[in-house]
Each structure stands twice: as C-alpha cells, then as structure tokens.
N, C-alpha and C positions, 0 to 999 in steps of 0.2 A: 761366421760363414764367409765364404770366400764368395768375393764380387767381380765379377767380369764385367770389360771394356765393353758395350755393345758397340760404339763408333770404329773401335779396333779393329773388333769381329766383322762389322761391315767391309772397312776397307779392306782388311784379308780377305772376303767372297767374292767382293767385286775384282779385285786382281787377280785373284785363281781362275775365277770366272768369265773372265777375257783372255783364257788359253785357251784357245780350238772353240770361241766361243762360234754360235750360228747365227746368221739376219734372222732367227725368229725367235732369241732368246735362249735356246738350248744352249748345248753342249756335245762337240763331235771331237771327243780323246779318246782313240780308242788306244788299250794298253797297245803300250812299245812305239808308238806314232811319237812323229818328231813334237808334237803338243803334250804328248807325255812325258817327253824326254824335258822339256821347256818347264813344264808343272813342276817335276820333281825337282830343275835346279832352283826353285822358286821356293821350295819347300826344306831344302837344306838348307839354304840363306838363312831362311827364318829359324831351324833349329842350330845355327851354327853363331846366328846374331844372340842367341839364349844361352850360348857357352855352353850348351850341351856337346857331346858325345856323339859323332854320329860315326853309323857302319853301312853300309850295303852288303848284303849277301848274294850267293850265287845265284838267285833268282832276282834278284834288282831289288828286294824287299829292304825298303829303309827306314832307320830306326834312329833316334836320338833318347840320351837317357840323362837325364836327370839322377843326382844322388841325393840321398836321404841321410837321417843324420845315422843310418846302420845299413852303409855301403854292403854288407854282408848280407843284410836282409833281403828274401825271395821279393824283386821287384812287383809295382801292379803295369800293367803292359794296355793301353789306350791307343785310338787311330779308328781307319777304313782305309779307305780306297780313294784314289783319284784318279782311276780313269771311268770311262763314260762307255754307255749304250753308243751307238751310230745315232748322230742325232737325238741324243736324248736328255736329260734334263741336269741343272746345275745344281740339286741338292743331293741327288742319290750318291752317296760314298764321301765327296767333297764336304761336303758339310760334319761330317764326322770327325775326318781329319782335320778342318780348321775348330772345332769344339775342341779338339784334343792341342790343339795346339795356342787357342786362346787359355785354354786351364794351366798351362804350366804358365802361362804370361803371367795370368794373374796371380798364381802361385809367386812369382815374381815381384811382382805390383808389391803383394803383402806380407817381404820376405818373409815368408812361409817357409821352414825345410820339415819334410814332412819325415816322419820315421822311417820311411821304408822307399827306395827308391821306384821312381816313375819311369817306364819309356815308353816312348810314341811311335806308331808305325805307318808307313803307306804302304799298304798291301798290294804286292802286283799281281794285276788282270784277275782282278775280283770278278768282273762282266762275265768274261767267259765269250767273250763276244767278235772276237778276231781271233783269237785262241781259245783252244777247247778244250777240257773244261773249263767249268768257273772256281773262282774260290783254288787259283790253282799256287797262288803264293802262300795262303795261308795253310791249305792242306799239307803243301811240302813242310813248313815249318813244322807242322803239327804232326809231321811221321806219315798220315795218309797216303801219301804220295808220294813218290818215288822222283827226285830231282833231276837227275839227268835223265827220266825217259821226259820231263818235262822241259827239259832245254833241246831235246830234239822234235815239240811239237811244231808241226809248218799252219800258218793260217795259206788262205785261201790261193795265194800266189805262189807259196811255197818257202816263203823266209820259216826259218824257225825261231824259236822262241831266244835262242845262244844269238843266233846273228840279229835278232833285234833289239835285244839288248846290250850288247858290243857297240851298234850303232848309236844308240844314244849316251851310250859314256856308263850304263848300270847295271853292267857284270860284274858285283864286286865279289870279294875275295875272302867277307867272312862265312863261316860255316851256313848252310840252312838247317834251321833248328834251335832251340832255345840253350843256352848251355849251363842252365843249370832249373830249377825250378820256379812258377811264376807264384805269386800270390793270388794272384786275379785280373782278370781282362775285361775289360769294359770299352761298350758301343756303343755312339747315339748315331741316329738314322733317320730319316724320314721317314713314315709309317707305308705311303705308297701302298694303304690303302685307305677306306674311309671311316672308319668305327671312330676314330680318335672326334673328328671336324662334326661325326654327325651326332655323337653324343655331347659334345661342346665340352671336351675335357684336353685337360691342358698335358699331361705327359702320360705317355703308353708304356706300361712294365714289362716288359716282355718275357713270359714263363715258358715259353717253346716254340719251333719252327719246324712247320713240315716237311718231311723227308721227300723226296724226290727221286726220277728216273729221266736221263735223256736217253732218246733214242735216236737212230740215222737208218732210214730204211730206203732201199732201193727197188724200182720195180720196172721192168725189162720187159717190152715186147719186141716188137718189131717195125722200123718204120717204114712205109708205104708213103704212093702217090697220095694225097689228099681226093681227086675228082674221081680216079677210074678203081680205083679197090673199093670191092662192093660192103656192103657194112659186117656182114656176117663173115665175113675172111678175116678181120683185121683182130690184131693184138695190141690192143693202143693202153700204154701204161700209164697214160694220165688220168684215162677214164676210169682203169683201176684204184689207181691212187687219187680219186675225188669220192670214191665209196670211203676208203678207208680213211681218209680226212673227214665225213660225213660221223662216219661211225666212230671217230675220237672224239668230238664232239659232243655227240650225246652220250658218250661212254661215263660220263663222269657222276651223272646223277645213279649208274649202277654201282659203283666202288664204295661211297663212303661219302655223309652228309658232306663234308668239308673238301672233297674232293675236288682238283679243278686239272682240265687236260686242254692242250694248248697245240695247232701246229703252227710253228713258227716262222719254218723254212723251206718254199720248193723251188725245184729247178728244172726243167723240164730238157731233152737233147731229142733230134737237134733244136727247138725249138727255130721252124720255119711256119711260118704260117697255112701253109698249103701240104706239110708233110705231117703226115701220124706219127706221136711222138714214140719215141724207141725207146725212152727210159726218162723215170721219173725216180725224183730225190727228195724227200721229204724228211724234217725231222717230225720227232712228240715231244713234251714235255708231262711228265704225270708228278700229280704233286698230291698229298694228304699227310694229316700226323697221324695216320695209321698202315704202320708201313706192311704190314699184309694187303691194305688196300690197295699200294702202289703195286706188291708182287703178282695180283690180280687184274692190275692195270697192264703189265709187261703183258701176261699172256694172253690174255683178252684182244689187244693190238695184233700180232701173229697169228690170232685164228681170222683177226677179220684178212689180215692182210693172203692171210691161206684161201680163205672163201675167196676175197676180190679177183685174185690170178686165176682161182679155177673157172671162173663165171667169164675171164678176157683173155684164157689161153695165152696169161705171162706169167710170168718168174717173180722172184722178192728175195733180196738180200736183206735180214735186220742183224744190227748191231746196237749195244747198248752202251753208252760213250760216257755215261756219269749214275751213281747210284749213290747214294746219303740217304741215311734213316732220318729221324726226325730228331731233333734238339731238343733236352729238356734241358735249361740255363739253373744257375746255383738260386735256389729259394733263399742265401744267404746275401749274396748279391741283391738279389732281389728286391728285397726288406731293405737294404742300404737303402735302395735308389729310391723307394717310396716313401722313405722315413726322409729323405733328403727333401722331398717334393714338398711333401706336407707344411714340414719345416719355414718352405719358402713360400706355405700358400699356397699350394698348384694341387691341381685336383688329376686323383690318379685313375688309370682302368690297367689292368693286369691284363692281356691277352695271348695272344700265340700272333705268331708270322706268319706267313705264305711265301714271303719271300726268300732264297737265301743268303745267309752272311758270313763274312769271315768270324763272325761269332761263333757262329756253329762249329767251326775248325779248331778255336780253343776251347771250346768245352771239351773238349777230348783231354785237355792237358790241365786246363785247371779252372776255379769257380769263375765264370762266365756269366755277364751279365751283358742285355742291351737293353740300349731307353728310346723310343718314339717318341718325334713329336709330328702333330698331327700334316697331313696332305690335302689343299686344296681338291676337291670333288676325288681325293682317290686317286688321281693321275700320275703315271709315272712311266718311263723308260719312254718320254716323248718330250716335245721342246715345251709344252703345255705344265709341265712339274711345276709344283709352287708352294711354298708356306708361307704364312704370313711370317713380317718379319718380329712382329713380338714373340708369335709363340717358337722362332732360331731362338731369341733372345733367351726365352721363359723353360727352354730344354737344355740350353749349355748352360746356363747359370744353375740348373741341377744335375747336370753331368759334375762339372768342374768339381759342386761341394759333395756328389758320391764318390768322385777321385779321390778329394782330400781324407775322407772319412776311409777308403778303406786304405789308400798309404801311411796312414796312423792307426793303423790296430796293430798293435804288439807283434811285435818279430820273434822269429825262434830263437833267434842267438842276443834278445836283450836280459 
C-alpha cells in the first residue's frame, strides 16, 4: 500500500492556507482574486518541483501529469478546487487538491510508476460564488458548457471572467476539454455535512449527488416616501419578496423527503431607510436527487412569486441561471475506494451528497468517484469548517492507495 507523509500534508495546508487566509481562521479566495492568482503559482511550484507536466487551459484550469509505464494508456485524472466561499472555510476544495497532490508525492517517496498515467487538476471557480455559475471549469471541460460564453461572464463589478484571468497570469493556451479519453476521475472532499462524525465512521463512499436549480428573480414595485403614502397605495417589492422567501422555505418539505431550498442572496434598491423599496433581487437555490422534484420546485417558486405581486400590485422577473440533474458516480470506483478503506482499517458509509462537485461534471465523461471524510458539527461554506486532523490524515492515505489501484488496472493498449 502506498503511505503518505502526514507532516508533508500538514505543511502543504498550512501554506495553501495562509493565501487569503481570515482573523477567524477561514478562507476569502475567491476565484480569479489576486489570492487565487497567489495559490495557483504555489501550486505549480509544487507540480513543477515533481517534474510533472503542467498546462493551463483557456479557462485557467491547471493540470500536471504524471506518466505511467503506458504513456499511451487512457490517464486516471484527480484534484478540486482552490478557490473559496467569501469567507468560508479552508478544507472545502483545498483539501482535495493537496490529497491529490500529496498522492503523486508519495507515488514518489515509493518510486511507484503506476501503469497508466495520472493528472492532477485545480478546477476554476468551482464556488460559483464571484462568478456564476459553479462548477464552471469543470463543466467546460466536460462539454456542458460552452467556453467562451464563459470567458465573457462579469461578476458583480463587471470584470469578466477573460479579464480576470489575464490579470493574474491564467489564461492559458491549451485547449478546454480532455483530448483524448480518461480512465477515471477521482475526488476527496469534506463531507460538509454530518452523517460521516455522527455515525463515527471514518470515510464517506460517495454513490450520488443531488441535482439542483439556481434561480435570480426580481420584483419591481414602486418606490415612495416612507411617512406620507398611505399603506394601501403602495407597491413595495420587498414585502413581496419576504412572502416568497417565506414560502421557499417551507417549500421543501412539499417536493421530496431529501429536499432542501435555500435563499441565499437579496438586495433591495434603492435601499434608504425611509423610502419603499422599488425592487427587490433575490436568488433560490433547490436541490433533491429527484430531479422531477427540483422541476416542481422551479414552478412552484413562479406561482408563489405570481400570487406575492398580485397581493402587492408589483411585477417579477425570474430567470434560471444553473440546472444539473443528479449524479450517480461509477459503482466501479466505488468498490475501489471501499475495498481501499477496509484494507487500511477505515470503516466505510456509502451515501449520496447535497453538495455540488466537479465530480459530477466528469461523470459525464468517464467512471467517477468521490471519497468523504467526515466535518466537524456538519459545518461548512463558513470560517467555523473543520476536520479533525487524523481523519485529513485517515481520507488521503485512502484516496492516494484508490489512485494507485485504479492507475494499475490494465490498459487497453497493454
């Protein structure tokens, strides 16, 4: 079996970890920020001190690859993300990427040349969270998405996604998309939620992830004095848009047990304290692994938002700005990763996600696995995120040995 450094592993998080780190322990990288720009040269260092291979593509997506002893052979393809929530926590995404990057170490440690070649990836703006959507590096790779309408997304000031990549030096120049076929992909993660910590089990298998809907809706009255418009004149869109925040809320125990709906984001104009507001912006978030239940989440949102305006004599704009069905990952992978677990002692739970991952984007393309390991109290996308550090330790030491095992399963051209 193959053994990783933990001391290594340490000092790799702790130095990733003090880029864009916060006074309260988090993590504020958000993709294409100059702390992104900062991570990633931190991160080809290290795959360039491996004598790996590295590219950038036209999305900033960077990869270093390792060969195998059948250069020929369909690569297995490992990584996440390292950019960050606004303020949020230093294992979600980073911790993947350094798992994926302590496994080819120790591939190293124990000149290991594995059959089939390995590369490693940092996925750009996985978050979704300055740039909209998420998952928007991996999607392009994976055909979902269309690349150049993605180099002309603006976050909130108006940079696009081309000009802030150019700014930090990771516009690069090779193709987006894989060019040729993968063997397999593989993920470790933080579970970000709590099944893993409250059952006391040491790695999460992960057999699927719930499909999802964002949404952006706007809602337009009219704004007025505050003191002298009498109550029954007014068209005030916040009040509109506090029923239908109201009613996403409890929308979710009507869809589907597993269901969960979220609003994330409002913004109110003009936003004076003394003036009625003239339009309110809100996003949803609807998430279930029954994606009829999200398509009844879509339209259920639009009737309330229909009801709320006839009741406040305003208007509603909705747009739907991201849709993903739900993931089922390779039951072949799978089995790798639990037979790895066992192997090493670790006690396994097979479940599904709520989250989304650039997992889900190569399942599209080939056998797709991700491995949890467990989150303090469930917490995540805050400065409060946490694992203990045995069980980083006790998740990349069976990540690394399901890498080695499936870039040694016979190739087609041996």
């Amino acid at each position: 079996m193959i053994e990783i450094d933990p001391e290594r592993l340490r000092e790799a998080f702790d130095r990733y970890a003090a880029i864009g780190a916060t006074e309260n322990g988090g993590l504020h990288r958000l993709a294409l920020s100059a702390a992104d720009g900062e991570v990633r040269d931190a991160f080809v260092a290290d795959l360039e001190a491996l004598g790996l291979d590295v590219r950038v593509d036209g999305l900033g997506n960077v990869f270093g690859r390792r060969e195998g002893r059948d250069s020929g052979a369909d690569p297995v393809l490992i990584g996440s993300h390292l950019d960050s929530q606004p303020y949020g926590g230093r294992y979600d995404g980073q911790l993947g990427v350094l798992a994926a990057l302590e496994t080819l170490r120790a591939l190293e440690d124990a000149s290991v040349e594995t059959d089939r070649p390995i590369e490693i990836v940092d996925w750009t703006n996985e978050e979704g969270a300055r740039f909209k959507p998420a998952l928007m590096g991996s999607e392009a790779y994976a055909g979902l998405a269309d690349a150049e309408d993605a180099l002309a997304v603006e976050d909130g000031d108006g940079t696009t996604v081309e000009e802030a990549l150019e700014s930090i030096g990771y516009r690069g120049d090779a193709p987006v998309g894989p060019d040729g076929d993968l063997h397999a992909y593989l993920e470790l993660h933080v579970e970000q939620g709590p099944v893993l910590e409250n059952e006391g089990v040491d790695i999460g298998v992960v057999e699927g992830i719930k499909g999802m809907s964002w949404l952006s809706a706007t809602i337009r009255g009219e704004a007025d004095h505050a003191g002298p418009s009498p109550m029954h004149t007014r068209a005030d869109a916040l009040v509109a848009a506090a029923d239908v925040v109201g009613a996403v809320r409890r929308l979710s125990a009507r869809l589907a047990d597993d269901a969960v709906t979220t609003v994330g984001e409002l913004t109110v104009e003009p936003g004076s304290i003394n003036v009625i507001p003239s339009a309110a912006t809100f996003t949803v978030d609807l998430r279930s692994y029954d994606d009829a239940a999200v398509a009844r989440g879509v339209e259920r949102v639009e009737a309330e938002l229909e009801a709320a305006c006839d009741r406040e004599g305003t208007t509603y704009e909705l747009s739907e700005l991201w849709r993903i069905p739900h993931t089922e990952f390779s039951p072949r992978v799978c089995d790798v990763a639990a037979a790895a677990a066992a192997e090493r002692g670790r006690t396994v739970r097979r479940l599904r996600g709520g989250a989304g991952h650039d997992a889900s984007s190569l399942a599209t393309l080939t056998e797709a696995g991700l491995v949890f390991v467990p989150s303090v109290g469930g917490k995540t996308h805050n400065e409060r995120e946490f694992t203990e550090w045995t069980d980083v330790v006790a998740g990349v030491g069976v990540f690394a040995e399901t890498v080695r095992r499936l870039a040694d399963e016979a190739s087609e051209s041996a």
